[in-house]
C-alpha positions as CSV (number, residue, x, y, z in Angstrom):
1,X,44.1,-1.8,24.2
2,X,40.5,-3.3,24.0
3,X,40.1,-7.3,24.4
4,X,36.7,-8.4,23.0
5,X,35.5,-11.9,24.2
6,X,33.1,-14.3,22.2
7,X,32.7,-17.7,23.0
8,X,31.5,-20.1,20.3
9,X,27.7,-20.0,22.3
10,X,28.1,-16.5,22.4
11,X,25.9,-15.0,19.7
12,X,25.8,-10.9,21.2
13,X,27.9,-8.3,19.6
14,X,31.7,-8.4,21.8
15,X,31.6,-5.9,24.3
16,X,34.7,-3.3,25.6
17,X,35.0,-4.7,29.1
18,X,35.3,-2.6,32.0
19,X,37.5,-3.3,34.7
20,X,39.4,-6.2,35.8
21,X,38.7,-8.8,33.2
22,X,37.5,-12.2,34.2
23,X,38.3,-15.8,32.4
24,X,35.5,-16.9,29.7
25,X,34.5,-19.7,27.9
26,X,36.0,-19.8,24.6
27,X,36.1,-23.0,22.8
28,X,36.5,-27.1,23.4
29,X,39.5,-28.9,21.9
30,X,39.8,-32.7,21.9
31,X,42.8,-33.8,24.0
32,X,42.5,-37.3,23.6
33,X,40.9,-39.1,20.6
34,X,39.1,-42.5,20.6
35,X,40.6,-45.9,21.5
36,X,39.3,-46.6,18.2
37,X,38.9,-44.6,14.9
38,X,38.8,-47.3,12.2
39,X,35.8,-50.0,12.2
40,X,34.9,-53.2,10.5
41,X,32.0,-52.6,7.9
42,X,28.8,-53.2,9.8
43,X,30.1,-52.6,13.3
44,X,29.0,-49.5,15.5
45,X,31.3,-46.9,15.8
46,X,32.4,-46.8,19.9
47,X,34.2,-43.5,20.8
48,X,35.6,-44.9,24.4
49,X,38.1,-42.9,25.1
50,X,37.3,-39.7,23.7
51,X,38.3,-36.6,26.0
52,X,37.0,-33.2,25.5
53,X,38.3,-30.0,27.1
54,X,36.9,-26.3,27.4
55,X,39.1,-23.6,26.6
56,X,38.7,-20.5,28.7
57,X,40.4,-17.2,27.3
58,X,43.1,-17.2,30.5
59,X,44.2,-20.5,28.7
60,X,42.8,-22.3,31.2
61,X,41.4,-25.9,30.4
62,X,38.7,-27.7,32.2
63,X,37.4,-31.4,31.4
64,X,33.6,-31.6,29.5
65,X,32.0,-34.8,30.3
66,X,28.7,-34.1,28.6
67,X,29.5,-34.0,25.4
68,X,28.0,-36.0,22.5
69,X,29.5,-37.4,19.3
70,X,27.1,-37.4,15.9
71,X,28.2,-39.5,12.6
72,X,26.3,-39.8,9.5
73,X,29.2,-42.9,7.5
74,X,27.0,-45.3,5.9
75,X,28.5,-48.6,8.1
76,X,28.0,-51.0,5.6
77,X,30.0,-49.0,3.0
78,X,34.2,-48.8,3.0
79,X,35.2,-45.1,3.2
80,X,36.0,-42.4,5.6
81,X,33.9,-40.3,7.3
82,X,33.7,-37.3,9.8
83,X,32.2,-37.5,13.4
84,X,31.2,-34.2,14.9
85,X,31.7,-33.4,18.5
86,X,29.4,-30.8,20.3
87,X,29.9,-29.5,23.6
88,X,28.5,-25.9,24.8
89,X,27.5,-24.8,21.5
90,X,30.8,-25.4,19.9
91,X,31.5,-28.3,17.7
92,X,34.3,-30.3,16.8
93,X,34.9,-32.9,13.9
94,X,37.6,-36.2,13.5
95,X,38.0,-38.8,11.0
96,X,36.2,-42.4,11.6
97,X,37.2,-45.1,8.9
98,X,35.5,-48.5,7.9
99,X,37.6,-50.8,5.9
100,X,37.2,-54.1,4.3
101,X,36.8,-56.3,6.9
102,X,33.4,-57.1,8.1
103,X,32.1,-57.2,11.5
104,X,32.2,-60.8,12.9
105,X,28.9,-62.8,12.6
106,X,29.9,-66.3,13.2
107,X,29.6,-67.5,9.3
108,X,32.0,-67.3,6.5
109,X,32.6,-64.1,4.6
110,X,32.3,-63.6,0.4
111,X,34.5,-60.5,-0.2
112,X,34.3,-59.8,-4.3
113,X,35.9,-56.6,-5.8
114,X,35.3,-56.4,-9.6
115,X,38.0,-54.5,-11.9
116,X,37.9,-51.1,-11.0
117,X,34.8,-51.4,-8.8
118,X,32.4,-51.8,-12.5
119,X,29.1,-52.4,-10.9
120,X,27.0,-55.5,-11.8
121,X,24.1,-54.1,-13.5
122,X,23.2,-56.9,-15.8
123,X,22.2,-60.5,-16.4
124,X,23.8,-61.2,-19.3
125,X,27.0,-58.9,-19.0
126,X,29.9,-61.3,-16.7
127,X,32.1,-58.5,-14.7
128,X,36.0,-59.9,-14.1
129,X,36.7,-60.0,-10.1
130,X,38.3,-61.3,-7.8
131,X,37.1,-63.3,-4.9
132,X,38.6,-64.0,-1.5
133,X,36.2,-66.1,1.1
134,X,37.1,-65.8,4.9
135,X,36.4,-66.8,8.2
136,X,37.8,-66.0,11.6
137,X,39.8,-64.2,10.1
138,X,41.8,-67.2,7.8
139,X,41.2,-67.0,4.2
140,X,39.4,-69.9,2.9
141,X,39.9,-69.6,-1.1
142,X,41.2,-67.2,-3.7
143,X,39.4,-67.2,-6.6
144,X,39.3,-65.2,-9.9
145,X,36.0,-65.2,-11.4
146,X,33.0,-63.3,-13.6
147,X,30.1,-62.5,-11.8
148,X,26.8,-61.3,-13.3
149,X,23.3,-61.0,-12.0
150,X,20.9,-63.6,-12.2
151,X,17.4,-64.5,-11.7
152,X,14.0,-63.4,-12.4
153,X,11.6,-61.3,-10.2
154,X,14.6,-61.6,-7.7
155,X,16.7,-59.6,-10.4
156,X,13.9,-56.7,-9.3
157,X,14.5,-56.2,-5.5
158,X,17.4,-54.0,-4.0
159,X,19.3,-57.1,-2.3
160,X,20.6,-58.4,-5.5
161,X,21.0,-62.6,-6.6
162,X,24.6,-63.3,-8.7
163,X,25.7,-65.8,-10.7
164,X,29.6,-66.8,-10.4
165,X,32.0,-68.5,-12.8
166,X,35.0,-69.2,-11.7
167,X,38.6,-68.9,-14.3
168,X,39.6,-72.2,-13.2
169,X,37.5,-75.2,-11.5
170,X,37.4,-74.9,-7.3
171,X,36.2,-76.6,-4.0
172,X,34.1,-73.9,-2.5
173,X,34.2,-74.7,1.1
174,X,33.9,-78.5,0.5
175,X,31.3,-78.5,-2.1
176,X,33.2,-79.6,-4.7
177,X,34.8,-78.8,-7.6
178,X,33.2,-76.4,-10.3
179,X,33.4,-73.5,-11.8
180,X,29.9,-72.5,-11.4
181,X,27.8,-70.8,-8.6
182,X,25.2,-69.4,-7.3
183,X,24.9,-66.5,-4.9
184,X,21.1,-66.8,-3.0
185,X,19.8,-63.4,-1.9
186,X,16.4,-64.8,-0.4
187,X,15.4,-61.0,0.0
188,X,11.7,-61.8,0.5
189,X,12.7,-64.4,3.0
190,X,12.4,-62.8,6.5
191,X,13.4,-65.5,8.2
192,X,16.4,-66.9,5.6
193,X,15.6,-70.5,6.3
194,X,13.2,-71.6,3.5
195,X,15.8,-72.4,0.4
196,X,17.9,-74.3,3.2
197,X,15.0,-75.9,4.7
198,X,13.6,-77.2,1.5
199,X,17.2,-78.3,0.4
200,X,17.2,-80.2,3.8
201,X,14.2,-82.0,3.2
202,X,15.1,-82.7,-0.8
203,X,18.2,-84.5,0.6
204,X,16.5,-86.5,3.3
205,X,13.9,-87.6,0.8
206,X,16.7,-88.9,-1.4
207,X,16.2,-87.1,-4.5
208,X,18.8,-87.7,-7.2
209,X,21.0,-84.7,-6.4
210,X,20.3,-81.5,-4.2
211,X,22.6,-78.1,-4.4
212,X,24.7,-78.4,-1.8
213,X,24.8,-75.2,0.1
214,X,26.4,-72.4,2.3
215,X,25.2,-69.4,4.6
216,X,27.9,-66.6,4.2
217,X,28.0,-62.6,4.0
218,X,28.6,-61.2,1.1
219,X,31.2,-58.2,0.7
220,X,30.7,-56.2,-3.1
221,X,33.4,-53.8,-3.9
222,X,34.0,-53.0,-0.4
223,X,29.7,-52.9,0.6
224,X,28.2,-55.1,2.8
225,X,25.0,-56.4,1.0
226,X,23.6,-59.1,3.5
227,X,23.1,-63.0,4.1
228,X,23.4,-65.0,1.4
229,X,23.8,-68.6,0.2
230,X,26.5,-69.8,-1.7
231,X,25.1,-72.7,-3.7
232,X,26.0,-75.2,-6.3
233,X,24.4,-74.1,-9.8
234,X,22.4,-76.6,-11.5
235,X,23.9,-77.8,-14.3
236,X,24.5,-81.3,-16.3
237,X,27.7,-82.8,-14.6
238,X,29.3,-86.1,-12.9
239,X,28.8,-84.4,-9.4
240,X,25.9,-82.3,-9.7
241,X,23.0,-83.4,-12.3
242,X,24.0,-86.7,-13.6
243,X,22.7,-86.6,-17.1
244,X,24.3,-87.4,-20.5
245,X,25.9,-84.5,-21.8
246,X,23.2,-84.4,-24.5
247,X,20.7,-85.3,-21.8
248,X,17.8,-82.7,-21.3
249,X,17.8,-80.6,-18.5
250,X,15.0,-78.1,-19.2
251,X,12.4,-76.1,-17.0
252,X,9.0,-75.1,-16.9
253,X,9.5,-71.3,-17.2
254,X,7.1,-68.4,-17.0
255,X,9.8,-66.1,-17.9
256,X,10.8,-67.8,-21.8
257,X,9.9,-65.3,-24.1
258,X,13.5,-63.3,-22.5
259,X,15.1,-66.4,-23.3
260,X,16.7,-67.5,-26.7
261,X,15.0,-70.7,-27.4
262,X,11.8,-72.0,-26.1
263,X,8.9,-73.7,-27.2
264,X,5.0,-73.8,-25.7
265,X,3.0,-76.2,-25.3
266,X,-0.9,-76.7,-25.6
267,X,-1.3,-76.8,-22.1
268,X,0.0,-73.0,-22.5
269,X,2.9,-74.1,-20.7
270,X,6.9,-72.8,-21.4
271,X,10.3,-74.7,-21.2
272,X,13.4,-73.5,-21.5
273,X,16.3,-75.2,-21.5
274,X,19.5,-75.7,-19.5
275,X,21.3,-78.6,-21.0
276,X,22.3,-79.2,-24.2
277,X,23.1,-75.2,-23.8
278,X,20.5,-73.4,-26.0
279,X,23.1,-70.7,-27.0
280,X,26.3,-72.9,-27.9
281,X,24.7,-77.0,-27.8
282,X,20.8,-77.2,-28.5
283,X,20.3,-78.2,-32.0
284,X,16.9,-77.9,-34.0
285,X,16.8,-81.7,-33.8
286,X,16.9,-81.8,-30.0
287,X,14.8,-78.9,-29.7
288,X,11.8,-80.7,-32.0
289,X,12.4,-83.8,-30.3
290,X,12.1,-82.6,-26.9
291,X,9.0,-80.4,-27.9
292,X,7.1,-83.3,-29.6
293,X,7.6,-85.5,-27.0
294,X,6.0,-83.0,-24.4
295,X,3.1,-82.6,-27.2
296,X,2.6,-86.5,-26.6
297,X,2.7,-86.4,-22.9
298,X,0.6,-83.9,-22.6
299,X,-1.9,-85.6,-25.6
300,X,-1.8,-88.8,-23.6
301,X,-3.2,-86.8,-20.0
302,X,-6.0,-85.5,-21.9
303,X,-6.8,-89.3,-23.4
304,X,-8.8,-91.8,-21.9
305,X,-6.6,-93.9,-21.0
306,X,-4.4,-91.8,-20.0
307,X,-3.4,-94.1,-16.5
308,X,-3.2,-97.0,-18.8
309,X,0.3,-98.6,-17.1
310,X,1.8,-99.4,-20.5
311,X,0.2,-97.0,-22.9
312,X,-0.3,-93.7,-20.6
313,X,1.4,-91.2,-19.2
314,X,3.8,-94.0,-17.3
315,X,5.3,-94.9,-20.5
316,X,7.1,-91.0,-20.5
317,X,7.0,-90.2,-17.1
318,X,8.7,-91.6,-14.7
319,X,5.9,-92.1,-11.7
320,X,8.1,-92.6,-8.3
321,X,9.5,-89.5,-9.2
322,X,6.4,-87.7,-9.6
323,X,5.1,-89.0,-6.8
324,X,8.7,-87.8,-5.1
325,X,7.9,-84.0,-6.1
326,X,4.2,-83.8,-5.2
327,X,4.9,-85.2,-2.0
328,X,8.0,-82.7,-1.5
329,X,6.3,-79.6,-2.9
330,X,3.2,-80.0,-0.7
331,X,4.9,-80.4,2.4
332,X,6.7,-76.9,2.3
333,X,3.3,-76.1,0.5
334,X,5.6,-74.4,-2.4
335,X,3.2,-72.8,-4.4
336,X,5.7,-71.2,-7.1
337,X,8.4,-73.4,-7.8
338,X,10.8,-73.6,-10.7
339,X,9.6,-77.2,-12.4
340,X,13.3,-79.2,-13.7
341,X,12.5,-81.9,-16.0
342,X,15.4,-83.9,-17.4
343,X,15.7,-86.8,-19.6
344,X,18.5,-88.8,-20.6
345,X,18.4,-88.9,-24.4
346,X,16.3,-88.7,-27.5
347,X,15.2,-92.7,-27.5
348,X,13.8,-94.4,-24.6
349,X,14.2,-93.4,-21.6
350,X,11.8,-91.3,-19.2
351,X,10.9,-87.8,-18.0
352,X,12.1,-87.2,-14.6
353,X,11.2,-84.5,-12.3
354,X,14.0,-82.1,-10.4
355,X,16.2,-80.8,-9.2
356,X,14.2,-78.9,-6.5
357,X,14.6,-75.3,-6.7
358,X,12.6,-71.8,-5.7
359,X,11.2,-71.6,-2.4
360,X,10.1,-68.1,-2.2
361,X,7.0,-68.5,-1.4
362,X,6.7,-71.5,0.8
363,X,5.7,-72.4,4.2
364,X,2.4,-70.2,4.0
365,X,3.9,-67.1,2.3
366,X,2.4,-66.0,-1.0
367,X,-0.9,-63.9,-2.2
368,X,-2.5,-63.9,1.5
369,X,-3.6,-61.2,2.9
370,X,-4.9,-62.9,6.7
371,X,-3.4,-63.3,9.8
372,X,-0.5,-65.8,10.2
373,X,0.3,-68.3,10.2
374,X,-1.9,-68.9,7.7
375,X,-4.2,-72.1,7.7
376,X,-2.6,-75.1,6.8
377,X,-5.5,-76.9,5.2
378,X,-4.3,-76.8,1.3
379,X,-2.4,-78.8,-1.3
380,X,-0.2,-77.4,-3.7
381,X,-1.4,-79.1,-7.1
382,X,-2.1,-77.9,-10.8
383,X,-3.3,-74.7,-10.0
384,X,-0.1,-73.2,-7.6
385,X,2.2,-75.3,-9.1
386,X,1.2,-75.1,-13.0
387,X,1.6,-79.0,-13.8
388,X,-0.6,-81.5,-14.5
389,X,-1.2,-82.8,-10.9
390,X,-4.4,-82.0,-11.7
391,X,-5.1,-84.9,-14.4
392,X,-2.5,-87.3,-12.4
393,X,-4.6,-87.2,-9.2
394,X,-7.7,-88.6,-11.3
395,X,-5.3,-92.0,-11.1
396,X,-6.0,-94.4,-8.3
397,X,-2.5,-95.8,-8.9
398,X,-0.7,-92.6,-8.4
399,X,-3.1,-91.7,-5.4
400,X,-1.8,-95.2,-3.7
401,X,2.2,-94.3,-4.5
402,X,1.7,-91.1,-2.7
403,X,0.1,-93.4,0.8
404,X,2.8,-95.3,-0.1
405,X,5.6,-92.9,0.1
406,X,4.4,-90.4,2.8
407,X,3.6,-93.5,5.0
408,X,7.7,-94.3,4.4
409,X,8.5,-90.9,5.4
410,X,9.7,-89.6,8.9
411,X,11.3,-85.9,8.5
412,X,9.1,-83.9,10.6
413,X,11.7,-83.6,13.6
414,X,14.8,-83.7,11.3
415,X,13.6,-80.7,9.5
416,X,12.6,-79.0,12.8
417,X,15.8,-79.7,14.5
418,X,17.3,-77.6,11.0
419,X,15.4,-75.0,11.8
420,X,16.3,-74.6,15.4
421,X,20.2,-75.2,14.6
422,X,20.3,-72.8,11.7
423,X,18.7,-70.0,13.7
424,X,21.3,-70.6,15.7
425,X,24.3,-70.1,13.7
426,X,22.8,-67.4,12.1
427,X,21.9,-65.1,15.2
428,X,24.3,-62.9,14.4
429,X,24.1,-62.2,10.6
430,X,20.5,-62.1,10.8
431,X,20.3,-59.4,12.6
432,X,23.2,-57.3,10.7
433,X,21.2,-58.6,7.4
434,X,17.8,-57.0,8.5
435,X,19.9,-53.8,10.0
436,X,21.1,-53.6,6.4
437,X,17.8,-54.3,4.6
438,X,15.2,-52.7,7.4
439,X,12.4,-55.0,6.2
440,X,10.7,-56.6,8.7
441,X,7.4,-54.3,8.9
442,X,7.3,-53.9,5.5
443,X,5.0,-55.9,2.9
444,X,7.3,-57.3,0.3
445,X,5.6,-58.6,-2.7
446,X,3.9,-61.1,-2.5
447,X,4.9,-62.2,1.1
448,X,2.9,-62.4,4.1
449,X,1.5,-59.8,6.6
450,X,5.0,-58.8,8.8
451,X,5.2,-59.7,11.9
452,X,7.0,-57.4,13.0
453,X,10.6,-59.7,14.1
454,X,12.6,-62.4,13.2
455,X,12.2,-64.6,16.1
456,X,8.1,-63.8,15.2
457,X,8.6,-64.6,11.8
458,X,10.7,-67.8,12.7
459,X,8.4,-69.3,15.4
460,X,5.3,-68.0,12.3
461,X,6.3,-70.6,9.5
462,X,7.4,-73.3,12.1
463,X,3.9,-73.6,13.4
464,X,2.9,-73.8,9.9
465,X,5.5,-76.6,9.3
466,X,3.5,-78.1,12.3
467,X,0.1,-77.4,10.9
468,X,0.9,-78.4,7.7
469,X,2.3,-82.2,8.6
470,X,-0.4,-83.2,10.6
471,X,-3.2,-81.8,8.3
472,X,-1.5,-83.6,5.2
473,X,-1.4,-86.7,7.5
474,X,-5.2,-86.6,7.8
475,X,-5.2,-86.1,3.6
476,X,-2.6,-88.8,2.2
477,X,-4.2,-91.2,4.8
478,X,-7.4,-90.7,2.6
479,X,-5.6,-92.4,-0.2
């Protein structure tokens, strides 16, 4: 009888051997699998424990300490997957699993699974889920809800912005009850502060209402898409922003020609409208009145008397609160907001600005192609902002309110003590969010130069922060 030996290395033709036959390498079998074979989404798989054996043809078995273990699962996605052990030529595979849970990251977790895992690929089109929110491990709420996309240019980038409504009215992790919500992607945001820093700031300047807001992770349909935050939507309500119910609640909108109803005015500028609702509520009377009454404003700018205290711009805008929002968007240097207007009915009463909302490109970031942080010696008027600071900084009066008000204001260390204390708590998910979205060197629209890390890109707008108080300082004392 022949016996021909091959071992998996072994590429020659098997030879006939001759004489006395001696023990050969044939193959490696695992006697021992992992401690672990199943993982939480986002964590890196640890084989600890594995134990590998070589197989000789006298049936021998010897221990292989030098062997490695390769894995191609997609960590962020639920599933199972294969990893391949290879020792002397010879390989091996097992089955690694990642379910539901996510990795632990010191913040509260968003798990939503849609009916039949439909993906969201619309901002119009509400999906029916379910939504459970977590953390350590205890489940916060269950929710059943529609969830949709939302947004504009944010709607464009792979880490996606949603919009919730809830089936029945809940208190999302002490926010208060509603049925409406926003989940904040803040994609461009390499540092993830900049929405919670500017709502921060809106609160300690005492603005009329400010979305309340959450850091969590959020879990789609068993995918771990990143960092969000979970935030009231604005809206006309009791608790959130305290109009009439046929108050106005509109916004200056660069986008309005997707939405329904809309009107332009001669400054080239377009609203759209949140409250009455433009699809169900907004009648042509409201519409027209709200238009013409923008026509007049903006009439009355252009005038000569337009700072006339009875007669000018004061008798349909409310000043302290224009005054308020300058002030506000020129200390995080916002120089692409969303503009809210509201207005409590069709007699009377004034324009007021807010709530605050978009802070994308803040804090130095936004068409600049220098070194950063970029210099800190700009305002954030008519031209950035597409208002009519412009015209209303032609009015001594105004001029004074804004001494008047930054001279009141002390935020510089509260706002910096956020900053530090956020960083913080989100240690963790911030780096899981940029292992997930591998951003940091690159260029995304229009952002800043990268700089290369998130502690970089941290310390980068602080100093601006910095900059930026003390050269407005040196402005508004001008006044």
């Amino acid at each position: 009888m022949s016996l021909f030996l091959l071992s998996c290395g072994d590429e020659k033709e098997p030879v006939e051997p001759v004489g006395p036959v001696e023990s050969v390498f044939l193959n490696i079998e695992i006697t021992k699998l992992p401690d672990k074979t199943s993982f939480r989404l986002g964590e890196e798989p640890d084989f600890t424990g594995l134990e590998i054996a070589e197989v000789y043809t006298d049936g021998t078995e010897k221990p292989n300490t030098s062997f490695k273990v390769g894995w191609s699962a997609d960590i962020f996605k639920k599933g199972t997957a294969k990893a391949t052990v290879s020792a002397r030529g010879c390989e091996l595979t097992f089955d690694i699993s990642f379910d539901g849970d996510l990795v632990d990251t010191g913040i509260p977790v968003v798990y939503i699974n849609t009916e039949n895992e439909e993906a969201i690929t619309s901002k119009d089109i509400y999906v029916k889920g379910k939504m459970v929110i977590k953390e350590d491990g205890k489940v916060l709420s269950e929710n059943s809800l529609r969830i949709r996309g939302r947004g504009d240019s944010t709607w464009t980038y792979p880490k996606k912005p949603y919009k919730l409504k809830l089936d029945d009215k809940a208190d999302i992790m002490g926010m208060g009850n509603d049925k409406d919500w926003a989940l904040l992607a803040n994609y461009c945001d390499k540092t993830l502060l900049r929405t919670g820093i500017a709502f921060k700031l809106s609160k300690l300047m005492n603005f009329p209402w400010t979305s309340d807001d959450r850091f969590v992770e959020l879990v789609l349909n068993g995918e771990y898409l990143g960092n969000y935050q979970l935030t009231e939507h604005i809206k006309q309500d009791d608790n959130r922003v305290n109009i009439p119910k046929t108050g106005f609640l509109f916004e200056r909108n660069g986008y309005y020609l997707e939405e329904q109803r809309y009107f332009v005015t001669p400054r080239g500028l377009g609203y759209t409208f949140k409250n009455p609702d433009p699809k169900d509520e907004l009648t042509d009377e409201q519409l027209n009145y709200i238009k013409n009454y923008m026509y007049e404003f903006e009439a009355v700018l252009e005038s000569s008397t337009f700072n006339d205290p009875v007669t000018g711009y004061q008798r349909y805008i409310d000043m302290e609160s224009l005054v308020l929002w300058f002030v506000f968007q020129n200390i995080l240097a916002n120089i692409d907001t969303n503009i809210y207007l509201t207005k409590d009915d069709m007699g009377d009463s004034k324009l007021y600005m807010g709530p605050v909302w978009d802070f994308e490109f803040s804090l130095g970031i936004g068409w600049y192609e220098g070194p950063r942080p970029k210099p800190a010696n700009y305002y954030v008027s008519n031209e950035s902002s597409k208002f009519y600071f412009d015209r209303l900084l032609e009015d001594p009066a105004f001029k004074t309110k804004i001494k008047e008000l930054w001279n009141r204001l002390n935020v510089t260390d509260e706002i910096l003590k956020y900053m530090d204390d956020t960083v913080e708590l989100l240690e963790k998910s911030q780096a899981l969010n940029f292992k997930r979205w591998d951003i940091m060197n690159t260029r995304i629209s229009a952002g800043g130069v990268p700089m290369g890390s998130y502690e970089k890109e941290v310390e980068c707008d602080r100093q601006f922060f910095i900059s930026h108080m003390n050269w407005l300082n040196e402005e508004f004392s001008r006044y």
